[in-house]
Backbone as numpy.savetxt, mean C-alpha at the origin, in Angstrom:
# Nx Ny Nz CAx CAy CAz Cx Cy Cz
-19.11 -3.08 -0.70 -17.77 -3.59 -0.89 -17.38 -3.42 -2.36
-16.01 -3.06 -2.31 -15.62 -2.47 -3.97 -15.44 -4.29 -5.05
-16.09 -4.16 -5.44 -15.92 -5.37 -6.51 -15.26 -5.48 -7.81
-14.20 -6.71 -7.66 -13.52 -7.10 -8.59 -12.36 -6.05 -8.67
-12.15 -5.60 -7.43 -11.01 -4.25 -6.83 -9.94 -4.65 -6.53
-8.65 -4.19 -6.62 -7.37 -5.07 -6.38 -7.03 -3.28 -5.43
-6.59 -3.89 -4.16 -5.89 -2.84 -3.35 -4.20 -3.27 -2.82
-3.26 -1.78 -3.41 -1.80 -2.61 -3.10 -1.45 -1.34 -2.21
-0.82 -1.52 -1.09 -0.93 -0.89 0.34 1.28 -0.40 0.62
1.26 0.34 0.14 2.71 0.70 0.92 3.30 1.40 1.87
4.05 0.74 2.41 4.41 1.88 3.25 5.47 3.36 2.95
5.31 4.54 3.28 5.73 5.68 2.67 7.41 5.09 2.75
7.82 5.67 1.93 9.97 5.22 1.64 10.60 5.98 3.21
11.99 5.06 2.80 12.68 5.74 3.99 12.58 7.23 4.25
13.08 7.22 5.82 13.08 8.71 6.17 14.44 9.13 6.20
14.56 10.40 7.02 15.70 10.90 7.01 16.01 11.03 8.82
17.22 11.25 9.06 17.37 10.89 10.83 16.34 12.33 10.89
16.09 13.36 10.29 15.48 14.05 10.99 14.79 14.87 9.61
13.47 15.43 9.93 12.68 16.06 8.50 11.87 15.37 8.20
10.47 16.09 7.55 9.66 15.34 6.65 9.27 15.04 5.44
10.81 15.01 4.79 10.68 14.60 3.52 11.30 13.21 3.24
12.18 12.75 2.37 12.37 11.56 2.27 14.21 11.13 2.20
14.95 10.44 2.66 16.16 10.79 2.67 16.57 9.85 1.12
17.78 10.11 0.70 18.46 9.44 -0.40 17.67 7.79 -0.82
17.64 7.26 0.01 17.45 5.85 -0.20 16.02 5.87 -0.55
15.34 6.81 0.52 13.90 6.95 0.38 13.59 7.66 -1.22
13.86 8.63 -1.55 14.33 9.11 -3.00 13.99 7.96 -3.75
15.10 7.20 -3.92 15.60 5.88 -4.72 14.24 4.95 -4.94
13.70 4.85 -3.58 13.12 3.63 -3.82 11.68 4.50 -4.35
11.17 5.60 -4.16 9.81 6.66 -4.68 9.87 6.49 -6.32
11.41 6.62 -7.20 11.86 6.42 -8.45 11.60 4.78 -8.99
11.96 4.20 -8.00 11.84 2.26 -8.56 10.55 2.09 -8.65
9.51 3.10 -7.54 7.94 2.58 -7.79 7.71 2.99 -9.24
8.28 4.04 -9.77 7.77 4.46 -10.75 7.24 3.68 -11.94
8.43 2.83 -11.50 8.66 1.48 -12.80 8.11 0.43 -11.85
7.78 -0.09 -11.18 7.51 -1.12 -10.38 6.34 -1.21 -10.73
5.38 -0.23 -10.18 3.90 0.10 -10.11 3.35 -0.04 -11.52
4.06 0.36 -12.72 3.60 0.66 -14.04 3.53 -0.34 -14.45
4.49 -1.64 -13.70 4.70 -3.04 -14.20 4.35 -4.57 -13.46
3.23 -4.12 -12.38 3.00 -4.64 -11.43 1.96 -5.83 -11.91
2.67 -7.15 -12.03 1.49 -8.11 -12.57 0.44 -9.08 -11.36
-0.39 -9.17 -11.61 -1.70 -9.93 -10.77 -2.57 -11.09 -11.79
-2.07 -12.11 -11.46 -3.21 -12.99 -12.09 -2.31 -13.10 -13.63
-1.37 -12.69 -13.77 -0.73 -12.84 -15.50 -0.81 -11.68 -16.19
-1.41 -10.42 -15.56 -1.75 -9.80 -16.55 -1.03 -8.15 -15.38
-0.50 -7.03 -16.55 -0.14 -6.02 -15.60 -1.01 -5.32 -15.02
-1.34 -4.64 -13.85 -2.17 -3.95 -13.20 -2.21 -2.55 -14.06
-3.40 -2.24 -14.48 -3.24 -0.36 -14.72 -3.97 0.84 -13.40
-3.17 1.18 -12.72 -3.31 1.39 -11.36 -4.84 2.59 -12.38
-5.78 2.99 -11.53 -7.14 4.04 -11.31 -6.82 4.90 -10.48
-6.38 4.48 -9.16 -6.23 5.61 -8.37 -4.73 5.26 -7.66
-4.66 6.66 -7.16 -3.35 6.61 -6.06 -3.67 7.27 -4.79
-3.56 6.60 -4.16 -3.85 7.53 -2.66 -2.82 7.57 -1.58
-2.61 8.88 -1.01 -1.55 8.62 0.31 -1.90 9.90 1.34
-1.61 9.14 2.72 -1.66 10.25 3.61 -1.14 11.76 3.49
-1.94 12.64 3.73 -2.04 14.14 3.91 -0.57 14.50 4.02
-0.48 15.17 3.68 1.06 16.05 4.41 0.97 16.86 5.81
1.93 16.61 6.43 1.50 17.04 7.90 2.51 18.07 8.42
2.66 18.39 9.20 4.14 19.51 9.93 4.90 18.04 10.50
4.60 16.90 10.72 5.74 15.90 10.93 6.27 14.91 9.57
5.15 14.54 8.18 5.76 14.11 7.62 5.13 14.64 6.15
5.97 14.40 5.06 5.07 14.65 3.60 5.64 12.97 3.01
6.12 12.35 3.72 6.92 11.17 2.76 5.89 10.47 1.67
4.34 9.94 2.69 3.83 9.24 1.65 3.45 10.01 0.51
3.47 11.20 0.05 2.90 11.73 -1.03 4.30 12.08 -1.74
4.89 11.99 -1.29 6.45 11.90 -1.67 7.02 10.81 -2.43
6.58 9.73 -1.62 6.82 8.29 -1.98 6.25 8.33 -3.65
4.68 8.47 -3.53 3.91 8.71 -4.68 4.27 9.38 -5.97
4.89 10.63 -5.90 4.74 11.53 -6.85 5.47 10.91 -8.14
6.61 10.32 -8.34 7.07 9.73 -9.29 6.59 9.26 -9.70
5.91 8.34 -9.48 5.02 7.43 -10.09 3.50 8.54 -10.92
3.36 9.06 -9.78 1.86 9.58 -10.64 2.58 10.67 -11.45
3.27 11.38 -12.01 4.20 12.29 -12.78 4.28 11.15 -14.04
5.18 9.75 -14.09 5.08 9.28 -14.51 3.91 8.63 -15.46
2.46 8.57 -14.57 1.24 8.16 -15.36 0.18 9.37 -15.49
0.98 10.21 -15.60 -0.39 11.64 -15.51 -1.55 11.81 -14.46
-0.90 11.08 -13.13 -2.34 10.85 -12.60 -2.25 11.65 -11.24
-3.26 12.17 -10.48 -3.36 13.09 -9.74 -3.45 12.01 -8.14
-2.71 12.82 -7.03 -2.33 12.01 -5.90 -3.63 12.30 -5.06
-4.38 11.78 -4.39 -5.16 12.29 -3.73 -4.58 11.49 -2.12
-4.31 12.78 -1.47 -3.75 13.25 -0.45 -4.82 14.01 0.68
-5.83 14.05 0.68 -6.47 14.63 1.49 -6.95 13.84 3.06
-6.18 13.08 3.18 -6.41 12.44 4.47 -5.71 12.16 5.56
-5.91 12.56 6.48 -4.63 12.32 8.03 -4.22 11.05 8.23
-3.56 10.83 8.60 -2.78 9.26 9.07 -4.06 8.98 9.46
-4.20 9.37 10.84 -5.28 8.56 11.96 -6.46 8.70 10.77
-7.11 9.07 9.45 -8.16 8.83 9.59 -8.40 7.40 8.16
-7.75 6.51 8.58 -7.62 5.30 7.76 -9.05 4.42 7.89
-9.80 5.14 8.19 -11.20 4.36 8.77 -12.24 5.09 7.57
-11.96 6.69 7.77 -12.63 7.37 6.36 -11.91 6.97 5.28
-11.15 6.76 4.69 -10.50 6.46 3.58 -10.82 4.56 3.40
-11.27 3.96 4.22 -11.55 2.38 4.17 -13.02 2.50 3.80
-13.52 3.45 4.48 -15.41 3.74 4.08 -15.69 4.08 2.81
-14.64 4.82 2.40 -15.22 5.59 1.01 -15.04 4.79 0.28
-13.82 3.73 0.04 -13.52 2.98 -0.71 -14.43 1.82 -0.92
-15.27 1.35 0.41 -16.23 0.19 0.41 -17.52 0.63 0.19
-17.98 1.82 0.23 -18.92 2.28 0.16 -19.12 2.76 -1.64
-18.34 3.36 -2.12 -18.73 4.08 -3.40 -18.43 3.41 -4.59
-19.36 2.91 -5.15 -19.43 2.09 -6.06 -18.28 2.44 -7.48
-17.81 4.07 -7.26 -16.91 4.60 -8.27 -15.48 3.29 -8.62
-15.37 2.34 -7.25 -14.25 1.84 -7.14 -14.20 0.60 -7.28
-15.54 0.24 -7.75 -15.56 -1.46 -8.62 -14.81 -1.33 -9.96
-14.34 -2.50 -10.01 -13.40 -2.99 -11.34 -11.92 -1.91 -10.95
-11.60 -1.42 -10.43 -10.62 -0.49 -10.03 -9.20 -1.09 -9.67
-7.72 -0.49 -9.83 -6.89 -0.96 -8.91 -6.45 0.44 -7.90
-5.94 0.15 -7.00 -6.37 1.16 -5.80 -4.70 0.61 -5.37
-3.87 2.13 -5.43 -2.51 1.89 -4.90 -2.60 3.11 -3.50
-2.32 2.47 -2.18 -1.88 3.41 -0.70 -0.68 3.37 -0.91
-0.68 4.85 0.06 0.53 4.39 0.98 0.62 5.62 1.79
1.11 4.65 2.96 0.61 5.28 4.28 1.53 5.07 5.21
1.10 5.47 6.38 2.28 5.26 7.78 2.51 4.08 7.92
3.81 3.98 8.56 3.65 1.91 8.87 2.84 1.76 10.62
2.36 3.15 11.07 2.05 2.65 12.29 0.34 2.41 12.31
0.04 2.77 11.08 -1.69 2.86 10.78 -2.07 1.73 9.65
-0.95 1.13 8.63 -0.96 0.40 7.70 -1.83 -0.78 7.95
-1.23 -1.50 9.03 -2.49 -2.60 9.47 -3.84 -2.62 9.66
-3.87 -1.44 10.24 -5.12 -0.84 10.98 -6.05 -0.64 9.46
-5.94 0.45 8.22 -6.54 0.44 7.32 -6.17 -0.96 6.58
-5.96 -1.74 6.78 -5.79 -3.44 5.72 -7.04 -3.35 6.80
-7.29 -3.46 7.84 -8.27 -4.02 8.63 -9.53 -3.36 8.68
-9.76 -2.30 7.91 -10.22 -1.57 7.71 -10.72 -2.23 6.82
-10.32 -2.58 5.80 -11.00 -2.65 4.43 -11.27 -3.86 4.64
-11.41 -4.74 5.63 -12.04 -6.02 5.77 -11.17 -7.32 5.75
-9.67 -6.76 5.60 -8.67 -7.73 6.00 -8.70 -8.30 7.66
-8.92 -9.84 7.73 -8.93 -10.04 8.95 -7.87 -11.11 8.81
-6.64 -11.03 9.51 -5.44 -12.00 8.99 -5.59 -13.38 9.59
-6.36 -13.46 10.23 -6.67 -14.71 11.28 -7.59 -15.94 9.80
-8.01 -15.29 9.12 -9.02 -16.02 8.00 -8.18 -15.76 7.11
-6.57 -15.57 6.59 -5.49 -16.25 5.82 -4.93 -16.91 5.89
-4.33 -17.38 4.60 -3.62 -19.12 4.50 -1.96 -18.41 5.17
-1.63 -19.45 5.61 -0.27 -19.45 6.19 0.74 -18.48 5.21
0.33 -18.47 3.70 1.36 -18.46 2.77 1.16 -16.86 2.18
0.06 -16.16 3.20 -0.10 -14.87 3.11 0.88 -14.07 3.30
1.75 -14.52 4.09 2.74 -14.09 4.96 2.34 -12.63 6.03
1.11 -12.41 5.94 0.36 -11.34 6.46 1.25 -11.36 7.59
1.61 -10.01 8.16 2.34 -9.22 9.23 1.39 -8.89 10.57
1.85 -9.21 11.66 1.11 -8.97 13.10 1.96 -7.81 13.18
0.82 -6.78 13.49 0.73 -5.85 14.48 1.97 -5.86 15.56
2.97 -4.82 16.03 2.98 -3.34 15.05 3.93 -3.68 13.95
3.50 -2.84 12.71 4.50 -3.20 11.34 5.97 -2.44 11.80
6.92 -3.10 11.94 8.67 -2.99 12.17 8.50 -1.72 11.34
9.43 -1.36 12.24 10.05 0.29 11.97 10.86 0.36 11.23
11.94 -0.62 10.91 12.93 -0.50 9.98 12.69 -1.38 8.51
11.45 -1.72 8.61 10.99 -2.37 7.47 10.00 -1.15 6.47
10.60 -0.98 5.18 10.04 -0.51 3.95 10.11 -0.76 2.72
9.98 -2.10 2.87 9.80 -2.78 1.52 8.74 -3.83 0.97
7.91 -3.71 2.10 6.47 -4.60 2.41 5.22 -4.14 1.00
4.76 -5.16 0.37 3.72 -4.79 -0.46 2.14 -5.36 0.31
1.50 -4.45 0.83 0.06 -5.37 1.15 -1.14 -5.54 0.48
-1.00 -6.43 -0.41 -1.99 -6.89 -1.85 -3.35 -7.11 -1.33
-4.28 -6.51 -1.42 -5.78 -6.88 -1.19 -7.06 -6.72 -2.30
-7.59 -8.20 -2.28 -7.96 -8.53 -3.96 -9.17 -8.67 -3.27
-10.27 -8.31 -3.94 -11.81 -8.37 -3.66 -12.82 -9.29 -5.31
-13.55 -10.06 -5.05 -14.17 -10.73 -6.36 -14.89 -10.09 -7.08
-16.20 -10.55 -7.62 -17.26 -9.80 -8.36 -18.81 -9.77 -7.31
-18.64 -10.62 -5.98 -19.21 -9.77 -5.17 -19.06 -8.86 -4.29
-17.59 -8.99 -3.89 -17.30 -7.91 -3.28 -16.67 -8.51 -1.63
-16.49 -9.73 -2.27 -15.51 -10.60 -0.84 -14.46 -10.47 -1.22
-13.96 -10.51 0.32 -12.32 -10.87 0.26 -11.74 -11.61 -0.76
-10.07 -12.31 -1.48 -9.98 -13.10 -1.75 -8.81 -13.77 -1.32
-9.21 -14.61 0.00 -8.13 -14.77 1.02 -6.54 -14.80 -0.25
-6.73 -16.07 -1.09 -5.40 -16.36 -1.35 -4.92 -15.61 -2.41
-5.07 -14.15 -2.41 -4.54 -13.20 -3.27 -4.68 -12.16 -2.48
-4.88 -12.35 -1.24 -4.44 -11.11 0.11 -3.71 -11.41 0.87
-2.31 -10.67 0.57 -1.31 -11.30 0.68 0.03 -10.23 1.04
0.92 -10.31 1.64 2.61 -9.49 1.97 3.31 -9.98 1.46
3.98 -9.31 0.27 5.35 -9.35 -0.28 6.20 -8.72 0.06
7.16 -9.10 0.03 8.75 -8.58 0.32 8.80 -8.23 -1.50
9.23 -6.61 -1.64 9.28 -6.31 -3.05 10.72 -6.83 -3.30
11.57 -6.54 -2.50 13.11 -6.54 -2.88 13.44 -6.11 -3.84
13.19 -4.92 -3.86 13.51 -3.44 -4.90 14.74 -2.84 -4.57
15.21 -2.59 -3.04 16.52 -1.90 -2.50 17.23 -2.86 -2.03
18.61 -3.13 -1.38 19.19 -3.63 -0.78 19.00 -3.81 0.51
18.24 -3.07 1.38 17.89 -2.85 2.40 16.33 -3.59 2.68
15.81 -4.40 2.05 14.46 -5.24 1.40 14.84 -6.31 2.33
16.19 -7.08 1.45 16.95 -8.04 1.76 16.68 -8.84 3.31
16.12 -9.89 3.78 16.73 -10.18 4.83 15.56 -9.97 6.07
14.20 -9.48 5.10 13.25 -8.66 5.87 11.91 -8.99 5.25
11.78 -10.67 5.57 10.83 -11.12 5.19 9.46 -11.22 5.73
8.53 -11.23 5.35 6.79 -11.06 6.08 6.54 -12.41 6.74
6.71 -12.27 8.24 6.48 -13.44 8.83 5.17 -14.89 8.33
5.53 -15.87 9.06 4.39 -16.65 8.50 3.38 -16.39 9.69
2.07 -16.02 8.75 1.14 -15.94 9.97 0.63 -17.91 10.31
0.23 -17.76 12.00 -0.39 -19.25 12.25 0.54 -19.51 13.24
């Protein structure tokens, strides 16, 4: 288990009615991470993201590496993209397994139809969070893309329920109104 690891989980930006790139809004909000992510505080202090990771580019979508690129352009940092939607199970292994990713912060982003599935992956079990997680049941809403899924690990390498957690970023206008249910 990655220790003393902070993992923040997004879902790729809007789409377009048709294509796999990202439409206007989706654009918009790939540009706000830029600044969002660079300024993202935990515990009082700003996060300096280590890695960035997002699903593969496919013949149906490129959004999450899309979503990404501003941001890593922004911090000189290289996207690592080498993984299919469905394989959120290898990308949860490597991360718990390789010690490269202690002391680390670890930014996804991924499909919203696999998003849960890798939180659960990495040992998120929402049933063992406080009400105030606002953690999301299964399947993550389709018209929701403004969800942050924060997953904080200690210095052994446990969970830390009350800093694993769903925010509503409310970065776009479209955020608004589209809050992370209460789990319980």
């Amino acid at each position: 288990m990655p220790k003393n690891t902070n993992i923040l989980m997004v879902r790729h930006a809007e789409k377009p009615d048709s294509g796999k790139d990202l439409s206007v809004p989706g654009q918009e909000r790939a540009h706000v991470y830029a600044v969002y992510f660079q300024n993202y505080v935990l515990n009082g202090t700003v996060l300096k993201l280590n890695y960035i990771v997002a699903t593969a580019d496919s013949s149906q979508s490129e959004r999450p590496r899309l979503t990404m690129e501003p941001l890593a352009k922004a911090m000189g940092m290289e996207i690592n993209a080498k993984h299919q939607e469905n394989d959120y199970q290898k990308v949860a292994d490597h991360i718990l397994k390789n010690s490269k990713y202690h002391h680390s912060n670890i930014l996804i982003c991924w499909h919203h139809g696999e998003i849960l599935e890798l939180a659960a992956a990495l040992g998120v079990d929402a049933t063992k969070l406080p009400a105030e997680s606002h953690w999301p049941s299964p399947p993550w809403p389709g018209e929701v893309f403004g969800w942050l899924l924060q997953v904080c690990y200690d210095a052994d390498g446990n969970l830390i329920p009350a800093q694993t957690l769903c925010i509503n970023q409310q970065l776009m206008y479209d955020d608004y109104g589209k809050n992370p249910p209460t789990v319980g």
